[in-house]
C-alpha atoms as one frame of an Amber mdcrd trajectory, in Angstrom:
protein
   0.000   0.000   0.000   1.607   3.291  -0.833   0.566   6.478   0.248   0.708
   9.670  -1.704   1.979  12.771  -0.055  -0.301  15.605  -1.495   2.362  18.878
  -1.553   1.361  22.038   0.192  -0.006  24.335  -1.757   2.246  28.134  -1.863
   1.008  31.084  -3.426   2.414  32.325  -6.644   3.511  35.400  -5.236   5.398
  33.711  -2.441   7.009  31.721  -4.571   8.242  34.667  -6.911   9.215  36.921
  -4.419  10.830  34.099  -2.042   8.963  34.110   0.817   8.450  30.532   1.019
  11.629  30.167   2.575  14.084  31.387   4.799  17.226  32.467   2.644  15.257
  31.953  -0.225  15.816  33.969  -3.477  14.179  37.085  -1.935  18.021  37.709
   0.233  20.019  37.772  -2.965  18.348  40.923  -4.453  19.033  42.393  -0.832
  22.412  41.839  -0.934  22.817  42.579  -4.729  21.720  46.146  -3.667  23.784
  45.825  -0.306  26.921  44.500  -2.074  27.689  48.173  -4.190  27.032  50.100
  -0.896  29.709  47.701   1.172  32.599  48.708  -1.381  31.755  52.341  -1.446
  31.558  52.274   2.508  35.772  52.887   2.803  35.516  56.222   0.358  32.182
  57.406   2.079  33.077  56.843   5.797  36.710  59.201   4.632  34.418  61.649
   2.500  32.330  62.040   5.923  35.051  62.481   8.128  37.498  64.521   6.069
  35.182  66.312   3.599  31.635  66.501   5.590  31.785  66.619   9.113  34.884
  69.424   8.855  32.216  71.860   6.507  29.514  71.090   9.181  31.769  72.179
  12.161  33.209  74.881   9.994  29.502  76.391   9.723  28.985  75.554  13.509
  32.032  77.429  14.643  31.091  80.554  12.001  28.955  81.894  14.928  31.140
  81.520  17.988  33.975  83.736  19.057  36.310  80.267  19.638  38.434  80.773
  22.404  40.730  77.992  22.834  40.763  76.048  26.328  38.434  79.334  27.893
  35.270  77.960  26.078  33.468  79.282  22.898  31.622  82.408  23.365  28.200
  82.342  20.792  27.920  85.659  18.684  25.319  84.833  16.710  25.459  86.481
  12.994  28.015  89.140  14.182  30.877  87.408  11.970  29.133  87.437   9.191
  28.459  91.060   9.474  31.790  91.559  10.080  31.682  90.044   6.498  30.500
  92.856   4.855  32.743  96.161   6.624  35.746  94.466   6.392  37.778  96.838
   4.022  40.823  93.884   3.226  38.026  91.536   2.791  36.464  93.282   0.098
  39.941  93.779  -1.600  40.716  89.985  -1.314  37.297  89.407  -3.209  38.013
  91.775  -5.959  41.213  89.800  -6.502  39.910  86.881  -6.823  36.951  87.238
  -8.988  39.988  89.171 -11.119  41.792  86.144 -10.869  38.766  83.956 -11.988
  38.074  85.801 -14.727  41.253  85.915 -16.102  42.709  82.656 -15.310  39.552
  80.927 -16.004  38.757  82.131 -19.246  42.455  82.099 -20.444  42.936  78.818
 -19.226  39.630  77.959 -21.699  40.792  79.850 -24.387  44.272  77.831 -24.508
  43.203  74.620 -23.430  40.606  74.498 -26.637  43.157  75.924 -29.505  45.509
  72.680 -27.872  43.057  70.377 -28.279  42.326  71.611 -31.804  45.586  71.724
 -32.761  46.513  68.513 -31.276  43.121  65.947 -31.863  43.975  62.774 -33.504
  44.903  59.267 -33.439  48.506  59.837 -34.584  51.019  58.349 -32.650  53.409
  61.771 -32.271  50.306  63.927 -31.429  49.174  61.104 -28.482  53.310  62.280
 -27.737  52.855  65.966 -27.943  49.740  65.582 -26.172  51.611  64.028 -23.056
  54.628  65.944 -22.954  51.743  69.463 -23.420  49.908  67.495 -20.038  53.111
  67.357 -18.010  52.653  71.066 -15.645  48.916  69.129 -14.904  50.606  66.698
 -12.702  53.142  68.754 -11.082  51.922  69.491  -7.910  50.956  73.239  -7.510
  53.803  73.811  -4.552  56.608  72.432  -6.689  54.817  74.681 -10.104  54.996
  77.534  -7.819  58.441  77.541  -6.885  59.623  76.807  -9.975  57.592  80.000
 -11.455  59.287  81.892  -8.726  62.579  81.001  -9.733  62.529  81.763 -13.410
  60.533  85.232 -12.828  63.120  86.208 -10.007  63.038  89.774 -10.066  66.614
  90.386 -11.153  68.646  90.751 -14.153  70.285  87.661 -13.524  66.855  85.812
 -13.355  65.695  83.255 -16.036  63.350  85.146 -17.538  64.383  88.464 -16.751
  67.899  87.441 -18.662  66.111  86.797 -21.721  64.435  90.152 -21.702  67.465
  91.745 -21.460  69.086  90.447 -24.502  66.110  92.046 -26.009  66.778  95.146
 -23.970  63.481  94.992 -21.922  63.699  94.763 -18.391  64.432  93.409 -15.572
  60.744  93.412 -14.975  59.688  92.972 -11.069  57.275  89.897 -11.742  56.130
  88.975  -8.224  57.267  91.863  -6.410  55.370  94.236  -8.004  52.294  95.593
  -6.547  50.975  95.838 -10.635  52.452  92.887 -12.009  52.391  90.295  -8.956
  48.397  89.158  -9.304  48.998  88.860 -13.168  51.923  86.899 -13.008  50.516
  84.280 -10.755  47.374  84.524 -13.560  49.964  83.471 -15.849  51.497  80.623
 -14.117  47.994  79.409 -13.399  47.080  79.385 -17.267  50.246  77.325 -17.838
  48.743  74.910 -15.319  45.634  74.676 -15.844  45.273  74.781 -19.430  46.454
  71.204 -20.397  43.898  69.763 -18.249  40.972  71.984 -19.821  42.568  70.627
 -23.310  41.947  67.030 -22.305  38.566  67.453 -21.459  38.069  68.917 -24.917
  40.143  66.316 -26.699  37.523  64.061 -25.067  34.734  66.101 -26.452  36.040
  66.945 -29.916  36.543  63.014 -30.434  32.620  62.509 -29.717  31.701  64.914
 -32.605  30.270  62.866 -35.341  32.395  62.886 -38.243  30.031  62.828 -40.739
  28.715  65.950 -40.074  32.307  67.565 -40.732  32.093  65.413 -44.408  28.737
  67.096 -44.952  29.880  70.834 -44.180  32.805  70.199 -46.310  30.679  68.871
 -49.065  28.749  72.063 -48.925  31.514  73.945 -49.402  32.090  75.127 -45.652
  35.721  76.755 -44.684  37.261  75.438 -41.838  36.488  77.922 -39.452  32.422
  77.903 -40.197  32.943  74.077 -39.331  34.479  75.069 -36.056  31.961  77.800
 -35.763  28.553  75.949 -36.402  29.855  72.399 -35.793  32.691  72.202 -33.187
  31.541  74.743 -31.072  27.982  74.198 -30.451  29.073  70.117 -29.929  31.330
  71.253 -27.468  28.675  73.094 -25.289  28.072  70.508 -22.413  31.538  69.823
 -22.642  32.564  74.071 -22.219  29.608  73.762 -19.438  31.666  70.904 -17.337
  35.076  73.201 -18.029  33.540  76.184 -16.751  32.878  75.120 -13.844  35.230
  72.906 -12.694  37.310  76.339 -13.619  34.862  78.498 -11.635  35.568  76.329
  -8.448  38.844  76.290  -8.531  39.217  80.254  -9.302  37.549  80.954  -5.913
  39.364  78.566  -3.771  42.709  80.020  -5.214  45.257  79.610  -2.166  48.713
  77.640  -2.863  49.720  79.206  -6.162  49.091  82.415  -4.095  50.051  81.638
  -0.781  53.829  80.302  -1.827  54.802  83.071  -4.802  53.558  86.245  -3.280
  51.918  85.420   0.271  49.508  87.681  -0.958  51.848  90.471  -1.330  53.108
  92.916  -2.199  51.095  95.122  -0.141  48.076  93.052  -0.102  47.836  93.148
  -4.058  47.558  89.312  -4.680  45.422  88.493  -1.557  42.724  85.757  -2.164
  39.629  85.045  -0.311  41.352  81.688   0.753  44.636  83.384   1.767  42.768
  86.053   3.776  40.548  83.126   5.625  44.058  81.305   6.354  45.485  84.142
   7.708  42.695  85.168   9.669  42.838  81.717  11.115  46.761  81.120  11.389
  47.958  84.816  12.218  44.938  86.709  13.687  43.214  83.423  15.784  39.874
  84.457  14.499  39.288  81.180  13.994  35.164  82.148  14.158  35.346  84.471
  11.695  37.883  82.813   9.595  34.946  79.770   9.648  32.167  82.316   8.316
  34.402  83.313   5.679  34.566  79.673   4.129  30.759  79.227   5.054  30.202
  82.495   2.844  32.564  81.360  -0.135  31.102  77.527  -0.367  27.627  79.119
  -0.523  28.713  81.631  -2.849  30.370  78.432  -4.988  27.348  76.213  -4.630
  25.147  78.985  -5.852  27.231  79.990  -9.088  27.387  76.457  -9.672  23.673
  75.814  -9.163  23.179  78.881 -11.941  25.331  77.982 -14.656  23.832  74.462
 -14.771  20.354  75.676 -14.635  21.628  77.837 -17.120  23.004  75.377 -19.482
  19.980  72.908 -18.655  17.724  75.713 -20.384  19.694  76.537 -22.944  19.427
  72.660 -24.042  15.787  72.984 -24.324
């Protein structure tokens, strides 16, 4: 006699979703959307503690007169009204929306005419491309110096020796209360540029080609290709430049900070190199903490704009 064992009966949707057992299918989607979050844990636990939690006590101390070891004294919004009658404050921020401008934009304007001029597959423009790259990965300390030794405001400097085979000179360079904030202009250009051109390298090899074949088919010259073709494909990618260049204008400090010190006379003084010396030199470390409250809003917000901006015009 054998006796048939009639199965249990499950629901469909138990049986999809895995709830008809325990450690059924249902835990590997869980840990399929755990597993990503596990590996990014290391980078987001040092983004928190290095990057978050030091901008959150920043804007925490911004309204405390800190007195070290005698206990913080709470002054509400009085350092950021200090913000707006401070006389060297106001001079740091015209220099460094100068310095934005400038180094910004020329940094653009060189970094595209070196990607145009050196796009291609060819193995001595990948070459020329590296060797142009090189001041990107030279850290900004070691560019610095190095720009302070050849503009040495002697005759018997680099530069300054060169000018006066030509009979010009010796120009001051850095120690010149006209000339300091546009050399260090300069030397950012030089540093800056070659990573601006690999962005647009990158963009200029998305462009589809055929629509360079059909412009030249219609007769077009080569600059109404670049003009009605290159440039308008190149708009997201001028967009991303823009403001990665717009951030780092405002947070100028080490190019500053180790050519001029933000000398002479104050004439090369940054918003970053004021904060740092309101912190280091002064001990205002409360209002040296509204300062960089005031500048990362002031960043977040331009950046918020020009993508807005761009978003719209792409509509």
């Amino acid at each position: 006699m054998t006796t048939e064992t009639t199965p249990t009966p499950v629901a469909a949707d138990s049986v999809l979703s895995g709830r008809h057992r325990p450690g059924g299918p249902a835990v590997k989607p869980f840990r399929r959307r755990l597993g990503p979050w596990l590996y990014l844990a290391p980078l987001l636990l040092f983004i928190g503690v290095f990057k978050v939690w030091p901008t959150v006590w920043g804007v925490y101390l911004s309204f405390f007169h800190v007195r070290p070891y005698l206990g913080n004294e709470y002054v509400g919004t009085a350092n950021y009204a200090k913000l707006f009658s401070d006389p060297d404050l106001r001079s740091a921020v015209v220099h460094t929306l100068f310095d934005a401008v400038f180094a910004v934009s020329g940094s653009i304007f060189v970094g595209f005419w070196l990607a145009v001029l050196l796009q291609g597959p060819a193995r001595h423009v990948r070459i020329l491309r590296t060797a142009v790259f090189l001041p990107t990965v030279i850290a900004m300390v070691a560019a610095a110096e190095l720009w302070t030794t050849l503009l040495y405001p002697s005759p018997y400097g680099s530069v300054n020796s060169l000018l006066g085979k030509a009979g010009i000179g010796p120009e001051p360079f850095f120690n010149s209360p006209h000339s300091a904030l546009a050399s260090v202009i300069l030397m950012q250009i030089w540093k800056n540029a070659p990573y601006d051109m690999v962005i647009f390298v990158a963009g200029l090899a998305s462009i589809d080609r055929e629509m360079y074949e059909a412009c030249q088919l219609d007769g077009a010259t080569r600059w109404q290709r670049l003009r009605f073709v290159t440039l308008p494909s190149l708009r997201p990618i001028t967009t991303i430049v823009l403001v990665l260049g717009i951030i780092r204008g405002l947070r100028v400090f080490t190019e500053i900070w180790v050519s001029t010190n933000g000398g002479p006379a104050g004439s090369s003084e940054s918003v970053v190199t004021f904060l740092y010396r309101q912190f280091s030199q002064n001990n205002d470390t409360g209002y040296a903490a509204a300062i960089g409250t005031a500048l990362l809003v002031v960043t977040m917000v331009l950046t918020c704009l020009m993508l807005l901006w761009r978003r719209r015009k792409d509509i």
